[in-house]
C-alpha positions in Angstrom: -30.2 -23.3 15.0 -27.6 -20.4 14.3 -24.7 -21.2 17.0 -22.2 -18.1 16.9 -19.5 -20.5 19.2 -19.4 -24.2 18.8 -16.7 -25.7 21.3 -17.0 -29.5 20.6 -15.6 -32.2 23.0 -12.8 -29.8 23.9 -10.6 -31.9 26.1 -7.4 -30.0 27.9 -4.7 -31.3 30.5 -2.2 -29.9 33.0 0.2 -32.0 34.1 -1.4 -34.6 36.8 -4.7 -32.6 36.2 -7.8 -33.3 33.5 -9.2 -29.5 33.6 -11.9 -30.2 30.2 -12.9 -33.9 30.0 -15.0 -34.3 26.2 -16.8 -30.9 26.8 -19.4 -29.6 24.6 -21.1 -26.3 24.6 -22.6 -24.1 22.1 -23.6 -20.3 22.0 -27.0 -19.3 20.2 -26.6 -15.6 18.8 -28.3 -12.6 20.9 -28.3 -15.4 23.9 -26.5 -14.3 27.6 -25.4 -18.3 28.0 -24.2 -19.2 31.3 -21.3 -21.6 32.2 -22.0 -23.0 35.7 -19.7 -25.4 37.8 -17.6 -25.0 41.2 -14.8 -23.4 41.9 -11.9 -25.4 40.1 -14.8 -27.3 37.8 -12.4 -26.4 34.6 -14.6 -23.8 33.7 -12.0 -20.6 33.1 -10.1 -22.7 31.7 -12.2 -24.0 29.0 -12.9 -20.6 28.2 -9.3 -19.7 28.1 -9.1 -22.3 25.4 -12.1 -20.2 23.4 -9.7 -17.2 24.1 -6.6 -18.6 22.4 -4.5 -18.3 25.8 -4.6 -22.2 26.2 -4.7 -24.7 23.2 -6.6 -28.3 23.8 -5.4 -31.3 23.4 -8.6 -32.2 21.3 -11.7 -31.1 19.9 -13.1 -28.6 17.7 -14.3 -24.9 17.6 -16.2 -23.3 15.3 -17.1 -19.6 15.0 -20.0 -18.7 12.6 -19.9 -22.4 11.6 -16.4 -21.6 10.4 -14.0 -24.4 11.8 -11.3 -22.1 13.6 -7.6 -22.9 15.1 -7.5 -19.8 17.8 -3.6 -19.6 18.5 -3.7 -16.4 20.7 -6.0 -13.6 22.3 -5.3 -11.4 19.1 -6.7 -14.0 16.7 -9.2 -14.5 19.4 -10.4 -10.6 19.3 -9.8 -10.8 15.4 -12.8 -13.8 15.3 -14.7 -10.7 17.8 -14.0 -13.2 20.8 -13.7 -10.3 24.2 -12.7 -11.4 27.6 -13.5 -9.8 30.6 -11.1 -11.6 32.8 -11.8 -12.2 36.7 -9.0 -10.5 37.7 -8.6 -7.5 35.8 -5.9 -6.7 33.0 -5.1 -3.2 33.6 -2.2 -1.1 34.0 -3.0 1.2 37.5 -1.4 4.3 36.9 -2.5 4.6 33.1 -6.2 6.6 32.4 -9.1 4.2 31.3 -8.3 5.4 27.6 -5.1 4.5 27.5 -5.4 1.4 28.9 -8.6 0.4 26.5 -6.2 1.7 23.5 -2.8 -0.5 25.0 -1.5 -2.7 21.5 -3.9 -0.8 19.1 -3.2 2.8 19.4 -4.6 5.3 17.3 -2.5 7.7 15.5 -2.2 11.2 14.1 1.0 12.2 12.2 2.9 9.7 13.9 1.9 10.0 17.5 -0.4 8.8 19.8 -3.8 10.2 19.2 -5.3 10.4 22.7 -7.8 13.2 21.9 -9.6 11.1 19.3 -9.1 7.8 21.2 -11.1 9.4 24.0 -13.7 10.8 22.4 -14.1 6.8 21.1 -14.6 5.7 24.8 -16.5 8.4 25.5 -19.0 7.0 23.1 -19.0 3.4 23.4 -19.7 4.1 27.2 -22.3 6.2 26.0 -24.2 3.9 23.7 -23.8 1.0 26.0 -24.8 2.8 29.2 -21.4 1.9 30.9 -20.8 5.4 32.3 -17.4 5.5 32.8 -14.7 8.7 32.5 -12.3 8.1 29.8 -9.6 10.4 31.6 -9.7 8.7 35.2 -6.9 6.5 36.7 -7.6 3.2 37.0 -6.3 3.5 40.6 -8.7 6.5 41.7 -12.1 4.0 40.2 -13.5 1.5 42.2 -13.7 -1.7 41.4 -17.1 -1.8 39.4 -15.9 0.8 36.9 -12.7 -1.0 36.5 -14.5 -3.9 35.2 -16.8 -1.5 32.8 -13.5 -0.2 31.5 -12.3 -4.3 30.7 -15.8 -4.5 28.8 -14.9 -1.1 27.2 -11.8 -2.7 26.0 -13.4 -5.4 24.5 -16.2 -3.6 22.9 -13.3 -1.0 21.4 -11.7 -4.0 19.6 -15.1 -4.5 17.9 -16.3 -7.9 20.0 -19.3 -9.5 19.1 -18.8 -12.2 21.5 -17.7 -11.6 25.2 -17.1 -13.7 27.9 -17.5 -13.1 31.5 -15.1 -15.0 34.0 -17.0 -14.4 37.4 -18.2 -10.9 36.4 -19.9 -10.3 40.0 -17.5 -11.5 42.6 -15.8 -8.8 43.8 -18.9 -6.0 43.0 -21.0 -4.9 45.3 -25.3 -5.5 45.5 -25.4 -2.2 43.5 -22.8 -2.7 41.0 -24.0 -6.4 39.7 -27.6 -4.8 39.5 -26.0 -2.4 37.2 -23.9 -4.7 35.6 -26.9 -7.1 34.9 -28.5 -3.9 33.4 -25.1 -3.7 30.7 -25.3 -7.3 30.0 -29.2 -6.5 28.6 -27.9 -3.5 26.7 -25.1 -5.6 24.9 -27.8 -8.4 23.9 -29.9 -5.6 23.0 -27.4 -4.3 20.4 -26.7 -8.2 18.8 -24.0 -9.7 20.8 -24.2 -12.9 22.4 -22.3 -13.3 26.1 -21.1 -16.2 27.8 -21.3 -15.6 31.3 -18.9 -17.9 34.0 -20.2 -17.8 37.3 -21.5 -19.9 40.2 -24.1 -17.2 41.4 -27.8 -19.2 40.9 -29.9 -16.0 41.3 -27.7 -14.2 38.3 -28.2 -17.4 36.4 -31.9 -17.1 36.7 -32.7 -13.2 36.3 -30.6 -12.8 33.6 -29.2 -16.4 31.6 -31.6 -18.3 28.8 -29.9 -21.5 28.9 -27.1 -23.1 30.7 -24.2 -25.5 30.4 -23.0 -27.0 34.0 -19.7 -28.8 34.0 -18.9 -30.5 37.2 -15.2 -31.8 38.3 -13.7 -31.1 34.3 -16.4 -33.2 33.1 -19.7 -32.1 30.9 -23.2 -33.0 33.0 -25.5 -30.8 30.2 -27.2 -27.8 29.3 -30.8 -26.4 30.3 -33.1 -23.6 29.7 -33.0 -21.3 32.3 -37.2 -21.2 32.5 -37.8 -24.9 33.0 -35.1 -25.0 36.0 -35.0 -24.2 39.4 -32.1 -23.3 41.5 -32.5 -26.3 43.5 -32.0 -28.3 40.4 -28.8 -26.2 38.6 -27.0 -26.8 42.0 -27.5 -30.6 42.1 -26.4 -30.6 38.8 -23.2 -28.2 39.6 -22.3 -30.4 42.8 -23.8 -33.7 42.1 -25.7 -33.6 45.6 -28.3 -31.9 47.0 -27.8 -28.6 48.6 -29.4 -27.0 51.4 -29.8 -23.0 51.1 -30.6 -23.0 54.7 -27.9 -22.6 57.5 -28.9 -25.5 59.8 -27.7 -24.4 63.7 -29.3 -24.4 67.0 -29.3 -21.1 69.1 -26.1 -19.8 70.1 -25.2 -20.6 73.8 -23.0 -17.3 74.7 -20.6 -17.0 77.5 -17.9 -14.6 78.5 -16.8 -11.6 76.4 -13.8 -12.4 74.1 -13.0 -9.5 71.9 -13.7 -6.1 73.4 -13.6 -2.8 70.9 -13.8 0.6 72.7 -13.7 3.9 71.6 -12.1 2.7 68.5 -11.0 5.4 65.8 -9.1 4.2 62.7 -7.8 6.3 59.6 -7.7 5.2 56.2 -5.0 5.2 53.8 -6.1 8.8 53.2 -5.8 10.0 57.0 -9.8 10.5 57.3 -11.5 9.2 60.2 -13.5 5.9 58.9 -13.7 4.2 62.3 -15.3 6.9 64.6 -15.2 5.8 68.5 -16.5 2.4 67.6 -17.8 0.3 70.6 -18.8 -3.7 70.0 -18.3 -7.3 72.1 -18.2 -10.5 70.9 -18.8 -13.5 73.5 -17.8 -17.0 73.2 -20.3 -19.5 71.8 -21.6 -16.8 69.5 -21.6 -15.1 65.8 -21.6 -11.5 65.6 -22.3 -10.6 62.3 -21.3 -6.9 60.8 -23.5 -5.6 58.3 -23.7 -1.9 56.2 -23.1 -0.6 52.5 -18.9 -1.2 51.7 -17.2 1.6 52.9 -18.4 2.3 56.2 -15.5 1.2 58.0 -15.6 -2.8 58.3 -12.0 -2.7 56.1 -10.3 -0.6 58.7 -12.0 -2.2 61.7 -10.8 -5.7 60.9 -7.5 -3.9 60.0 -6.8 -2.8 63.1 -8.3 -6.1 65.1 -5.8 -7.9 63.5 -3.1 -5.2 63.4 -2.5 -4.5 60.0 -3.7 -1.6 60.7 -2.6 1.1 63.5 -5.7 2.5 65.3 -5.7 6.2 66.3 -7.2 5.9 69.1 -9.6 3.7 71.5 -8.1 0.1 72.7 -8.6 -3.6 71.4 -8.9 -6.0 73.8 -8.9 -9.9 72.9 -9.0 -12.6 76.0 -8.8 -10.0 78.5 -5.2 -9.0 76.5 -4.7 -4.9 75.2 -3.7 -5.9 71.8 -4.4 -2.6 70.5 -0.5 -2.2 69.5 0.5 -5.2 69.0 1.8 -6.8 65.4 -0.3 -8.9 63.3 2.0 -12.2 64.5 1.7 -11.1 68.0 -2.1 -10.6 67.6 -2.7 -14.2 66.0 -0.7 -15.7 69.1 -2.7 -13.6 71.5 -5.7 -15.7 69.5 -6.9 -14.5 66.6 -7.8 -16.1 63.3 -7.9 -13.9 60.1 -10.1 -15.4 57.0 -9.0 -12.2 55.1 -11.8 -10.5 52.4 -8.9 -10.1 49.5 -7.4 -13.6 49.8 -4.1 -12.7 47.0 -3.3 -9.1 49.2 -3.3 -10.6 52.6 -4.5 -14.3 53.0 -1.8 -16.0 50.2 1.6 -15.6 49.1 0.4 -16.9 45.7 4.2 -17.9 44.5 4.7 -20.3 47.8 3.0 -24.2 47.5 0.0 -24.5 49.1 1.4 -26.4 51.7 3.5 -23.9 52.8 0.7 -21.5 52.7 -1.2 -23.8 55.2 1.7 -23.5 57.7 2.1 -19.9 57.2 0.8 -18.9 60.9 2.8 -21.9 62.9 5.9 -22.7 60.0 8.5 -21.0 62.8 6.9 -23.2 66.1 7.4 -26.3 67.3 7.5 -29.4 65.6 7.8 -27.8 62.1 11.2 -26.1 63.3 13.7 -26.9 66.6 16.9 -25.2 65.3 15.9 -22.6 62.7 15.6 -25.5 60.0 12.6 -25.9 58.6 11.4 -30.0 58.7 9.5 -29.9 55.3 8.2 -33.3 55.7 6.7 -32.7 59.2 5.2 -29.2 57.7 4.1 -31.5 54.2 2.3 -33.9 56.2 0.1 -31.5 58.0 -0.5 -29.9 55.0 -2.0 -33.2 54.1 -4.1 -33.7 56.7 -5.6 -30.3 56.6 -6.1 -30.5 52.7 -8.3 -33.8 52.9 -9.9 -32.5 55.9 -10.6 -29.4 54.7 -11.6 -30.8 50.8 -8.9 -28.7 49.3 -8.7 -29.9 45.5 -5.3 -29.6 44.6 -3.2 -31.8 42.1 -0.6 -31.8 45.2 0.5 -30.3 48.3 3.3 -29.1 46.5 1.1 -27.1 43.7 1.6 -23.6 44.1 -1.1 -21.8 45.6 -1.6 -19.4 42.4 -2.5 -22.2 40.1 -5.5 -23.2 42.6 -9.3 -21.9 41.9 -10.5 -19.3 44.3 -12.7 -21.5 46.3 -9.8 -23.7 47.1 -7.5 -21.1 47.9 -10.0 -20.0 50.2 -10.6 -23.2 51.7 -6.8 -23.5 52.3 -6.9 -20.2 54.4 -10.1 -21.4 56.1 -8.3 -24.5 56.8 -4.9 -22.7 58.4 -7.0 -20.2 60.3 -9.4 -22.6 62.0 -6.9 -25.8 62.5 -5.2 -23.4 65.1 -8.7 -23.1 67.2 -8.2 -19.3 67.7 -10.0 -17.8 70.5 -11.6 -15.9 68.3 -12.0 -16.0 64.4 -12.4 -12.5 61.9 -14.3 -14.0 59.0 -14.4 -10.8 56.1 -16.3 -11.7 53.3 -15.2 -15.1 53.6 -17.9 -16.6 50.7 -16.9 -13.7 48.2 -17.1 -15.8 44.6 -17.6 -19.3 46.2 -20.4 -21.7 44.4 -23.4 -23.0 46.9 -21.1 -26.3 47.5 -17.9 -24.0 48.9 -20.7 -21.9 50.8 -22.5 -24.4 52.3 -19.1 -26.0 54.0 -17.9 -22.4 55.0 -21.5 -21.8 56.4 -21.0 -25.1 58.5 -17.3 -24.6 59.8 -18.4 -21.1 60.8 -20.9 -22.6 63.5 -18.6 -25.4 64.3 -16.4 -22.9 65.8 -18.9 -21.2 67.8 -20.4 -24.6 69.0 -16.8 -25.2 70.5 -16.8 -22.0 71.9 -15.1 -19.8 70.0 -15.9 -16.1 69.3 -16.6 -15.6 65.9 -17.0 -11.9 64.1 -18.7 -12.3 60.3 -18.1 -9.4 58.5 -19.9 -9.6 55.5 -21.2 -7.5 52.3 -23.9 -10.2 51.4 -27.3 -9.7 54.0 -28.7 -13.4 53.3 -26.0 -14.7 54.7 -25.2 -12.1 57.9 -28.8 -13.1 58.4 -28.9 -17.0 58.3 -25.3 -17.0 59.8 -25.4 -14.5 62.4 -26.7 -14.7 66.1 -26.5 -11.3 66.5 -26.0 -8.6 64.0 -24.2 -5.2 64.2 -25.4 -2.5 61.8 -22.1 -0.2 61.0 -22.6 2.9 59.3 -20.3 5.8 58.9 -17.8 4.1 60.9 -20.1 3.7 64.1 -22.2 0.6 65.1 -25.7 2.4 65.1 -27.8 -0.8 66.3 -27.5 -4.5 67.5 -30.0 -6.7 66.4 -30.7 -10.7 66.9 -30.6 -12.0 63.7 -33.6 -14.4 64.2 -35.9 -10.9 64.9 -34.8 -9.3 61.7 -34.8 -9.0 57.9 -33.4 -7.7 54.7 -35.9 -4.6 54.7 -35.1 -3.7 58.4 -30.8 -4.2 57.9 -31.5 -1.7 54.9 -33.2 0.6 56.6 -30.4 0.6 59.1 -27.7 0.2 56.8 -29.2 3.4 55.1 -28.7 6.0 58.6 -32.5 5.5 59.3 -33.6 3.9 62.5 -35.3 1.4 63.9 -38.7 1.9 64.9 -39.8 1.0 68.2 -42.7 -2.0 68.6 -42.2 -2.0 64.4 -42.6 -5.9 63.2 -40.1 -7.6 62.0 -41.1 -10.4 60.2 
């Protein structure tokens, strides 16, 4: 058997931490080769070792059956090792060219030469079917073609071998079709891929075999075709998982959260929230579905202030919040699980600890005089990060070093512990494994089952479905229907999502 990558009982430490434990794995050429585990499993980092930006303590790695000592990304791309990072390398204000050219720089007579460089890009996106604009801004692209433009990069340094760290998390349903599409056009032209993820239903359309590490450690590697997703996930989480959201039907009571007439700009000044109208009631889950873009940002902007609304009012608890400040808002009752968790959920430099106690740090008992009491705030911390199965080294770990699951856990965890009236959840499984999902799932209905409002705004319909007791369809900045989410599907939300309506007496199951 060819192996193009042969990483052999690769063992790497941090201190307190044990991120690789003995792991093997070992990439076929021409093979996409997925690289399954939870969030914090050690699995970016063990490809961070393959990448030359960490170096293990032990073990091997071969490339071409060439023992190799990879020192840095540059020897890395010099072995045709590519890294499409999770969180995006680019400069914002620079064009896609210039960024894919940044360290290797063509030249002409002593200057850059851009012309040439672009008509490059222009033709590796061509042949690989990335379609991307050589001359756009990385800040005017959306987040799908910023990730073509990382592959771009890779394939311009002439990789053979590219690895995806969580390729899909922050795309949309039409953007990882797409990407899935790329991924077949690479193998297609002889490279192999290595594809990090946590996403079962990628694994199975598009993966031939598959190595799961679980907790640092190495559990073994499959063939895609003789597994099931029920069996990858016992393997990723060492338990079984249930896919189904277990909850008995919703007991609803008075209305908490009242939006009427509700217009909000975006950062653009056009209209993106246009005379929006919705409840939510205690004791139930509203869900929001529609295609990104139609105005669920700017709504739960402006529910939880952090973003003015033009006009209309916001009323929460029978309070007008609809000026009021984000702190002011969270003490009227609102919780806030935030879709981008490092813009507005984390202050990534600050300890996790203090990150849990970022919505009460200035009340009582954590402060009397202005003085913080660390050891009161440290203890809490604690409390919420073994409730709330935070894995963390410490409380004292900063929040950056953390895996995304658990840094969404931690917000989960500081939102909920403060029983808000009535909780904003905004993507709040974006690139969480079934294990993080199925807990998230659980706490959501916990809150309604004490009574709480919650609103689940949410880019992913299998889950606004099995979460949801009742589901508002948003599109072009209106709600155009409410459904119950028992009476409904996939097909019908599309349809919905899409401008089309419903039609009367039509089945829906």
């Amino acid at each position: 058997m060819e192996y193009v990558i042969e990483m052999n009982n690769i063992r790497k430490e941090f201190p307190g931490i044990v991120a690789n434990d003995n792991i093997t794995l070992q990439l076929q050429k021409g093979e996409i080769h997925a690289l399954l585990g939870e969030n914090g499993a050690g699995k970016s980092t063990l490809m961070n070792v393959l990448f030359g930006l960490y170096q293990p303590e032990r073990g091997e790695i071969k490339v071409r059956g060439e023992k190799v000592d990879i020192t840095d990304p540059n020897k890395a791309n010099d072995l045709g090792i590519g890294m499409v990072h999770q969180h995006f390398m680019l400069v914002q204000n620079f064009t896609v060219t210039e960024n894919i050219i940044l360290g290797s720089e063509p030249t002409a007579k002593g200057s850059i030469d851009l012309r040439k460089a672009e008509k490059d890009v222009q033709e590796i996106s061509d042949r690989y079917g990335l379609r991307v604009d050589p001359k756009a801004k990385i800040e005017d692209i959306s987040v799908g073609m910023q990730q073509r433009a990382e592959i771009l990069k890779t394939l311009y340094r002439g990789a053979e071998i590219l690895i995806f760290d969580e390729p899909t998390a922050s795309l949309t349903p039409q953007e990882i079709k797409e990407l899935i599409q790329i991924m077949n056009n690479l193998i297609q032209e002889g490279k192999s891929i290595i594809l990090i993820t946590h996403k079962l239903k990628e694994i199975m359309e598009v993966c031939d075999r598959c190595t799961v590490i679980r907790r640092g450690v190495g559990i073994g590697t499959v063939d895609v075709a003789e597994a099931t997703e029920n069996s990858l996930a016992e393997m990723m989480v060492g338990r079984e998982v249930s896919f189904k959201v277990d909850k008995t039907p919703a007991s609803p009571k008075e209305v908490v959260l009242t939006v009427k007439d509700l217009v909000v700009e975006d950062s653009r000044k056009v209209d993106v929230v246009n005379k929006l109208n919705l409840e939510v009631r205690e004791g139930e889950i509203m869900g929001v579905a529609g295609v990104d873009g139609n105005g669920q940002t700017e709504l739960v902007e402006a529910i939880t202030g952090l973003r003015p609304a033009k006009s209309g009012s916001i009323t929460i608890a029978g309070q007008d919040t609809t000026k009021y400040k984000p702190r002011k808002v969270t003490e009227v009752g609102i919780g806030h699980i935030p879709q981008d968790r490092h813009k507005h959920g984390l202050v990534l430099d600050f300890t996790i600890g203090e990150n849990i106690l970022l919505q009460t740090y200035y009340q009582k008992p954590y402060t009397n005089t202005g003085i913080l009491n660390y050891n009161r705030m440290y203890e809490k911390a604690r409390e919420l990060i073994e409730e709330y199965d935070v894995r963390t080294p410490s409380a004292e770990t900063r929040a950056g070093a953390l895996s995304g699951g658990n840094q969404q856990k931690a917000i989960i965890a500081r939102e909920m512990d403060r029983s808000p009236k009535v909780l904003i959840a905004a993507q709040p499984t974006r690139g969480l494994d079934v294990g993080a999902i199925e807990f998230i799932h659980s706490k959501l209905i916990e809150e309604r089952d004490k009574g709480r409002g919650v609103l689940l705004v949410s880019l992913e319909l299998e889950e606004v479905i099995n979460v949801s007791d009742r589901i508002a369809v948003i599109y072009e900045g209106e709600i155009v229907e409410i459904v119950d989410a028992a009476d409904t599907n996939e097909q019908e939300l599309g349809l919905l999502m899409a401008g089309g309506k419903k039609e009367e007496g039509e089945p829906t199951t």
